[in-house]
Backbone as numpy.savetxt, mean C-alpha at the origin, in Angstrom:
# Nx Ny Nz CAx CAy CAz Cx Cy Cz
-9.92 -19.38 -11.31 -10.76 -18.20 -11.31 -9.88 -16.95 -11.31
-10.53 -16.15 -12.22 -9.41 -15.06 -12.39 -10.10 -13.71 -10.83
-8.61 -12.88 -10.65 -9.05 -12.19 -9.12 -9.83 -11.19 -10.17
-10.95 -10.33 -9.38 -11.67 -9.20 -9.45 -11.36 -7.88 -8.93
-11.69 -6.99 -9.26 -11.46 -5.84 -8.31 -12.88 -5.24 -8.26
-13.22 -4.57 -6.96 -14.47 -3.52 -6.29 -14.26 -2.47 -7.48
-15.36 -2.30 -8.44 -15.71 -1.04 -9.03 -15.62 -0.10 -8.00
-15.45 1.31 -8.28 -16.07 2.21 -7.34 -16.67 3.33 -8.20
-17.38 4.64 -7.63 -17.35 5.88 -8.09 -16.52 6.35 -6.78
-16.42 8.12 -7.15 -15.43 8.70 -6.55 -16.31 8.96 -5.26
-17.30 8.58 -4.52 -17.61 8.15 -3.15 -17.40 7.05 -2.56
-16.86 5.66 -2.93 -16.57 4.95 -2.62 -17.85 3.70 -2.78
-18.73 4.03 -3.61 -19.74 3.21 -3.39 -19.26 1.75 -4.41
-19.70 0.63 -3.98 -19.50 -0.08 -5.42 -20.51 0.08 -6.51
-19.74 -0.26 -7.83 -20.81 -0.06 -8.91 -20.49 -1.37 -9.88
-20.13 -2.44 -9.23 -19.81 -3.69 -9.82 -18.08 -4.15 -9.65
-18.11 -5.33 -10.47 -16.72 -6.25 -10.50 -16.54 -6.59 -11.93
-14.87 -6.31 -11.64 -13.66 -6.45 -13.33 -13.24 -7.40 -13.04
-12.74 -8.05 -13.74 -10.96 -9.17 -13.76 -10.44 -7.45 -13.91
-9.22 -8.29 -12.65 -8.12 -6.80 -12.04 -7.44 -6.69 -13.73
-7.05 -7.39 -14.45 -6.14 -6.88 -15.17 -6.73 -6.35 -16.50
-8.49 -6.31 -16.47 -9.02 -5.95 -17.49 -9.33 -4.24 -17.32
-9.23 -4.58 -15.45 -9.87 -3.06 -14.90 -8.51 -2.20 -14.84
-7.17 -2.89 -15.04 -6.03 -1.74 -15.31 -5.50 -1.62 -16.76
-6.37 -2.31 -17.22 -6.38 -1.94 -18.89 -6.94 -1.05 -19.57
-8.05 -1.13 -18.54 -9.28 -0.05 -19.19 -8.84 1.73 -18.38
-8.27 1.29 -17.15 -7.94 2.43 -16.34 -9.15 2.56 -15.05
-10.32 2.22 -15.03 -11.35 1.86 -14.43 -11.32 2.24 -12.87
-11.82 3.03 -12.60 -11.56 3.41 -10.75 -12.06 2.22 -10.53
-10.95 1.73 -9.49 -11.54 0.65 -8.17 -10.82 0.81 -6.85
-11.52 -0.02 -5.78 -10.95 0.18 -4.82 -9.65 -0.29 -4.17
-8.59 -0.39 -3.47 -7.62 -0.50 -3.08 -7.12 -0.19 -1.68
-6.18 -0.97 -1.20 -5.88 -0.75 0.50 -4.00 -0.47 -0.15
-3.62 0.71 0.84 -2.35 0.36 0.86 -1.88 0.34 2.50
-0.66 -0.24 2.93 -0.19 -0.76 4.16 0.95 -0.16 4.62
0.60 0.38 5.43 2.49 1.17 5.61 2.84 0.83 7.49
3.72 0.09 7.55 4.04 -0.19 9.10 5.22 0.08 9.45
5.31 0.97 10.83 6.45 1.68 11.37 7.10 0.79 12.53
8.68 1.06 12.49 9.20 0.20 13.95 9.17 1.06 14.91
9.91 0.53 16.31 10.01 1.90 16.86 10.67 2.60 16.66
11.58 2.83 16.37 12.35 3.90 15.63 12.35 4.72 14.63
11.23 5.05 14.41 9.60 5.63 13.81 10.70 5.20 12.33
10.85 4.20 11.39 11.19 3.70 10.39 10.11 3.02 9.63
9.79 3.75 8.24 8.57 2.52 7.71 9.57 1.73 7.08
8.34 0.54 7.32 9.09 -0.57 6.87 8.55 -0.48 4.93
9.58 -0.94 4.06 9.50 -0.29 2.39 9.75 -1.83 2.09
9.09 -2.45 0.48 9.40 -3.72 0.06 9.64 -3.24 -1.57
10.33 -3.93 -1.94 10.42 -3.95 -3.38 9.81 -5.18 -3.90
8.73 -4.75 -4.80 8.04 -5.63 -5.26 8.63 -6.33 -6.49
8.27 -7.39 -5.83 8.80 -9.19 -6.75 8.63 -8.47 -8.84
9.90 -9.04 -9.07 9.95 -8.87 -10.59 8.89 -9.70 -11.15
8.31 -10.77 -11.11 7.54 -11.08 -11.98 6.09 -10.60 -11.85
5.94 -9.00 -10.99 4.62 -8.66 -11.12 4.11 -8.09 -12.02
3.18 -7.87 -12.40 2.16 -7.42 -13.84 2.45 -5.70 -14.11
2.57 -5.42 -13.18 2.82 -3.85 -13.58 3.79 -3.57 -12.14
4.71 -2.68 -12.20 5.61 -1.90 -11.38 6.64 -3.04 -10.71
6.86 -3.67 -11.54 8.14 -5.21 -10.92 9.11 -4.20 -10.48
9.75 -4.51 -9.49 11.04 -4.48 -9.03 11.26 -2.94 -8.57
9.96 -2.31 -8.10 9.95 -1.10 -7.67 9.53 -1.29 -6.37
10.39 -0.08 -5.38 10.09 0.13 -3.98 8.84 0.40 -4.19
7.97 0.31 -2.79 6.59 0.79 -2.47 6.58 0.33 -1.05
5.24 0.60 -0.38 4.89 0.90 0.73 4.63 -0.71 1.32
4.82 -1.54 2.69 4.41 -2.32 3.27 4.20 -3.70 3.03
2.57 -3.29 1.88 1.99 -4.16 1.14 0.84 -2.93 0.63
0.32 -3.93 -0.28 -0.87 -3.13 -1.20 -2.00 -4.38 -1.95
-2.79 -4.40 -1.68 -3.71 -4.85 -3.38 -5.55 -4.62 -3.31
-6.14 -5.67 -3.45 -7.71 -5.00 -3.70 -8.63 -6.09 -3.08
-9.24 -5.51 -2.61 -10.64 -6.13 -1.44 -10.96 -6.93 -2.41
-11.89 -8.01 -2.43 -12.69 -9.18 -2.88 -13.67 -8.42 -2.22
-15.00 -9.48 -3.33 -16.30 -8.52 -3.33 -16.39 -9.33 -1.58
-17.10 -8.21 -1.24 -17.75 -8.26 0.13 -16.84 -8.95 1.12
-15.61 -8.41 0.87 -14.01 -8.46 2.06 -14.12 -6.35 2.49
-13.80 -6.40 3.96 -13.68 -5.12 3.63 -12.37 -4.75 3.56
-12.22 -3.32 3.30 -10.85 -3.15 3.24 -9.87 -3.35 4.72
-10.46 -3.27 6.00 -9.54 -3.66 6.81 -9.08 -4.95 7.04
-10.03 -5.83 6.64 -9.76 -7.34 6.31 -8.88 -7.69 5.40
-9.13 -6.75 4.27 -7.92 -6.88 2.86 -7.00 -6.22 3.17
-6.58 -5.09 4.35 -5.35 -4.73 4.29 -4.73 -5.75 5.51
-5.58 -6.42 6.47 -4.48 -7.45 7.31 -4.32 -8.43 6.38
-5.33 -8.89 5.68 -4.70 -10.22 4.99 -3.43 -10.35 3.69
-3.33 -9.30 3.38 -2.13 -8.33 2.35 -0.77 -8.23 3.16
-1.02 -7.99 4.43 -0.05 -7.65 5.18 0.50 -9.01 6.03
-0.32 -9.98 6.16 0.42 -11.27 6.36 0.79 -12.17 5.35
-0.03 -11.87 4.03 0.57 -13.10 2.79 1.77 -11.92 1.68
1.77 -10.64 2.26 2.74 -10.29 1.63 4.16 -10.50 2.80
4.12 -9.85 3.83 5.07 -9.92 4.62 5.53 -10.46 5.83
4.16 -11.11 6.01 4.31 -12.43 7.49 3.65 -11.75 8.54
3.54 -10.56 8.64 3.39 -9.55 9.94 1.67 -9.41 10.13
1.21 -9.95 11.51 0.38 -9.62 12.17 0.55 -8.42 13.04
-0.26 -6.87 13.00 -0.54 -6.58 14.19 -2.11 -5.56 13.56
-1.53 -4.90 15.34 -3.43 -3.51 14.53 -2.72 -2.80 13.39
-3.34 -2.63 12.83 -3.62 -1.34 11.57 -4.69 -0.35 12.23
-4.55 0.86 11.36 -5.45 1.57 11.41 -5.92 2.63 10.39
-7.01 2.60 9.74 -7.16 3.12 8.56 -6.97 5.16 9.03
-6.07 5.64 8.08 -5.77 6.69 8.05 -6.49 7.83 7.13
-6.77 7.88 5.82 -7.09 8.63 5.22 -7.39 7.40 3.68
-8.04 8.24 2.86 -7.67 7.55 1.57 -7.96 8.47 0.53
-7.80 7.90 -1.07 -7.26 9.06 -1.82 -7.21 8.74 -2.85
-7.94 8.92 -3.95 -7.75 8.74 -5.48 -6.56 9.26 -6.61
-6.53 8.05 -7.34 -5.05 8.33 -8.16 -5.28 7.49 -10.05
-4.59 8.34 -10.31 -4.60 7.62 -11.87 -3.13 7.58 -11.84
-2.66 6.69 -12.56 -1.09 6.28 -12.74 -1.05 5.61 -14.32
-0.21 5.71 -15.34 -0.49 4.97 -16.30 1.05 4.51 -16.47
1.26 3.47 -17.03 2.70 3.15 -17.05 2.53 2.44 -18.24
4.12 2.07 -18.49 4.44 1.79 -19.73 4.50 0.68 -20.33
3.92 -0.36 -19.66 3.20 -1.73 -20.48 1.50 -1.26 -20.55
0.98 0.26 -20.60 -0.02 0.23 -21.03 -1.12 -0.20 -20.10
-0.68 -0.29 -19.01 -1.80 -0.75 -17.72 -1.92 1.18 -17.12
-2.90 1.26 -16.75 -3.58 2.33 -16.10 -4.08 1.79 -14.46
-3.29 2.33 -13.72 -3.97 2.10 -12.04 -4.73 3.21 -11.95
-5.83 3.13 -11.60 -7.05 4.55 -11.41 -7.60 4.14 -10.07
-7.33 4.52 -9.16 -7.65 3.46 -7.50 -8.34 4.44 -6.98
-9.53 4.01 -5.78 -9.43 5.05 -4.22 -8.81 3.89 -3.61
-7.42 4.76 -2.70 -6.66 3.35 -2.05 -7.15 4.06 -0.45
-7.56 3.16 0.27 -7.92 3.19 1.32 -6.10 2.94 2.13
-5.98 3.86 2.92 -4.32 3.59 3.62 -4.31 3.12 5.38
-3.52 2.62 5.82 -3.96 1.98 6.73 -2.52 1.72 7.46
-2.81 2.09 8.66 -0.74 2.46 9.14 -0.93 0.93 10.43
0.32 1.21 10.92 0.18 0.21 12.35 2.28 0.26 12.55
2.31 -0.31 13.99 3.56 -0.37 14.69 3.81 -1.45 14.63
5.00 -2.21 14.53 5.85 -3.68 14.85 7.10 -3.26 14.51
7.79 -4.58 15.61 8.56 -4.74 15.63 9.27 -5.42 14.69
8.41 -6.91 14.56 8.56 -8.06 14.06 9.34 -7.80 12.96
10.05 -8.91 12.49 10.98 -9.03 11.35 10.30 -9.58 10.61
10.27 -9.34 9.55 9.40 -9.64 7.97 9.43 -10.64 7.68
8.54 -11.86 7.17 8.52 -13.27 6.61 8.38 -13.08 5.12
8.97 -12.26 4.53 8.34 -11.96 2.98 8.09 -13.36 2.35
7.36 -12.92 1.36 6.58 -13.73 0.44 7.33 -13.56 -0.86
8.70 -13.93 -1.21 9.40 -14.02 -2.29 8.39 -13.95 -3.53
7.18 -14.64 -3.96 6.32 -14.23 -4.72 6.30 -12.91 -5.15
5.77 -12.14 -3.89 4.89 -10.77 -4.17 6.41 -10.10 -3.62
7.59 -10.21 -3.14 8.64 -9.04 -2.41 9.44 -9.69 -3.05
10.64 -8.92 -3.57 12.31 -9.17 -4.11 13.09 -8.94 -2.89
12.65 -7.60 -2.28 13.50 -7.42 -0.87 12.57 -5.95 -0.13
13.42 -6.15 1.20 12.60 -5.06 1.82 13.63 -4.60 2.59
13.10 -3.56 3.44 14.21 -2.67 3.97 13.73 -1.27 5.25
13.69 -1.20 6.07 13.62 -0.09 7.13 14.13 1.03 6.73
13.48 2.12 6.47 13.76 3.17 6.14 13.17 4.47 7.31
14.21 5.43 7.63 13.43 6.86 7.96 13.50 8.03 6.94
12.46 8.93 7.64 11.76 9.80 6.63 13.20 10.45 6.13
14.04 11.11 6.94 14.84 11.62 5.99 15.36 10.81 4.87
16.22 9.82 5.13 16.93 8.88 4.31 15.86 8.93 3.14
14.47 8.46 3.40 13.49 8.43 2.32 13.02 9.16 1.61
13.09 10.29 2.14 13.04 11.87 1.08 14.04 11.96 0.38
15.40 11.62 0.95 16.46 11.51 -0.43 16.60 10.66 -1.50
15.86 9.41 -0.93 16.06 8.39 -2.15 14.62 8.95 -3.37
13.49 9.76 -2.42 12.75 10.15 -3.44 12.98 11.40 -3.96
13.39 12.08 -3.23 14.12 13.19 -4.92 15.32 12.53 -5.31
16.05 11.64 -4.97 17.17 11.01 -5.88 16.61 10.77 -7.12
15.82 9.38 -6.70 15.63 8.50 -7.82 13.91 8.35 -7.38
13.24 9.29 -7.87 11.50 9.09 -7.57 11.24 7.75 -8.70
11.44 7.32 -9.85 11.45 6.47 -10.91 11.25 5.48 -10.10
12.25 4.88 -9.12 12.31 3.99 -8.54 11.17 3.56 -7.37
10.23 4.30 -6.63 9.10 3.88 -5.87 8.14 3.86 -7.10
6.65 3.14 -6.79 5.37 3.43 -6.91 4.83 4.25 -7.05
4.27 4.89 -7.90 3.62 6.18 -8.05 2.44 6.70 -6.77
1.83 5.25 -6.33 0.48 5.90 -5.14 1.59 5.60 -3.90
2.57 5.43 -3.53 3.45 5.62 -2.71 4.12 6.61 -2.19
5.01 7.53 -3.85 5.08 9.06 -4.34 4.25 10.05 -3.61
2.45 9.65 -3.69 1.59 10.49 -3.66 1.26 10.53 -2.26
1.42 9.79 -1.30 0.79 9.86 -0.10 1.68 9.48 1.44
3.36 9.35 0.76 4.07 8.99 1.90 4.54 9.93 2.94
3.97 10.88 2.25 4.66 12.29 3.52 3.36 12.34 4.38
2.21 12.60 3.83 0.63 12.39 4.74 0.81 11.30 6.11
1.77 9.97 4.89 1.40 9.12 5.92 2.29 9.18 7.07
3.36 9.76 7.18 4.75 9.76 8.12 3.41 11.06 9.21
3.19 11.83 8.94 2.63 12.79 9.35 1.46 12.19 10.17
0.22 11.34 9.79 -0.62 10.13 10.40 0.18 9.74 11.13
1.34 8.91 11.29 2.03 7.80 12.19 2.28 8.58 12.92
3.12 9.81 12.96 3.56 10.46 14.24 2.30 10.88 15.28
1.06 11.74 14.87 0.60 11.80 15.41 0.03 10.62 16.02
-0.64 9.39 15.72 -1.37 7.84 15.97 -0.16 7.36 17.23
1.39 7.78 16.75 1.96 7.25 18.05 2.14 7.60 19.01
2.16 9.23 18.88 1.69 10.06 19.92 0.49 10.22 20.97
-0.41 9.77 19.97 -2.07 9.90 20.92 -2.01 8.37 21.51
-1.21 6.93 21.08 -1.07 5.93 22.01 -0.13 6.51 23.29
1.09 6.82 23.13 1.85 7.41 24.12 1.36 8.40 25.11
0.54 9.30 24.79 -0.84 10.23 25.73 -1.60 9.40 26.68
-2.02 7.99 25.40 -3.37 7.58 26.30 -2.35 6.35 27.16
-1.24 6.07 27.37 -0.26 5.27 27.86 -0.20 5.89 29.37
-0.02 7.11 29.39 0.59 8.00 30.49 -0.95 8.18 31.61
């Protein structure tokens, strides 16, 4: 059975189901989770996605990422993304989300609302050689240089929303550390 992706309009409602690779052919808004998890050493954790993927092989990006199944919600699709991409159980917490068109150069169009969704661990990564080539702990500075270095090299909905999200985590670890005291 081929996977589907959640139609959406730009409220988030559904308006039916694609085969994913017909709906990034066409360019087609659908829905999407992306995953971004910090250590303590406020470092997100970054994966480079596995070369034999369909569009953006062997490019940094965020955590994990992909697309709800009909009637999965997205916090369900972003833990279950986040243990069959990288082994790691913990809380998430949905942060903001945000529409994007991306078109790249095998002719696939990503047109997403990606629902984003942060969380803390420690844990060391079980990657999924499948879906990850390698991964790596990064902080925001170091990561602002590698993205005005070489921006080519991340994900385009990665590009678009990783400073928001450093900005989410600090505060989310802050208001645990408040309600700690």
């Amino acid at each position: 059975m081929q996977e589907q992706v959640i139609l959406v309009n730009k409220e988030d409602e559904p308006i039916g189901m694609m085969n994913k690779l017909e709906a990034h052919e066409k360019g087609v808004l659908h829905r999407a989770v992306s995953v971004f998890i910090f250590n303590s050493n406020n470092e997100l954790l970054i994966q480079r996605r596995a070369l034999e993927k369909y569009h953006t092989p062997g490019i940094w990006s965020n955590t994990a990422c992909s697309h709800p199944r009909n009637n999965e919600s997205t916090l369900s699709c972003a833990n279950r993304r986040l243990f069959e991409e990288m082994g790691i159980k913990t809380e998430i917490f949905p942060i903001f989300s945000f529409i994007y068109k991306a078109e790249f150069q095998n002719n696939l169009i990503e047109h997403e609302l990606d629902h984003v969704f942060i969380g803390f661990s420690d844990k060391k990564p079980k990657p999924n050689f499948k879906e990850v080539c390698s991964w790596n702990y990064v902080d925001e500075t170091s990561l602002r240089k590698l993205l005005n270095d070489c921006p080519e090299r991340f994900s385009p909905w990665f590009r678009i929303c990783y400073e928001r999200v450093f900005q989410k985590a600090y505060a989310q670890k802050n208001k645990k550390l408040i309600s700690l005291s």
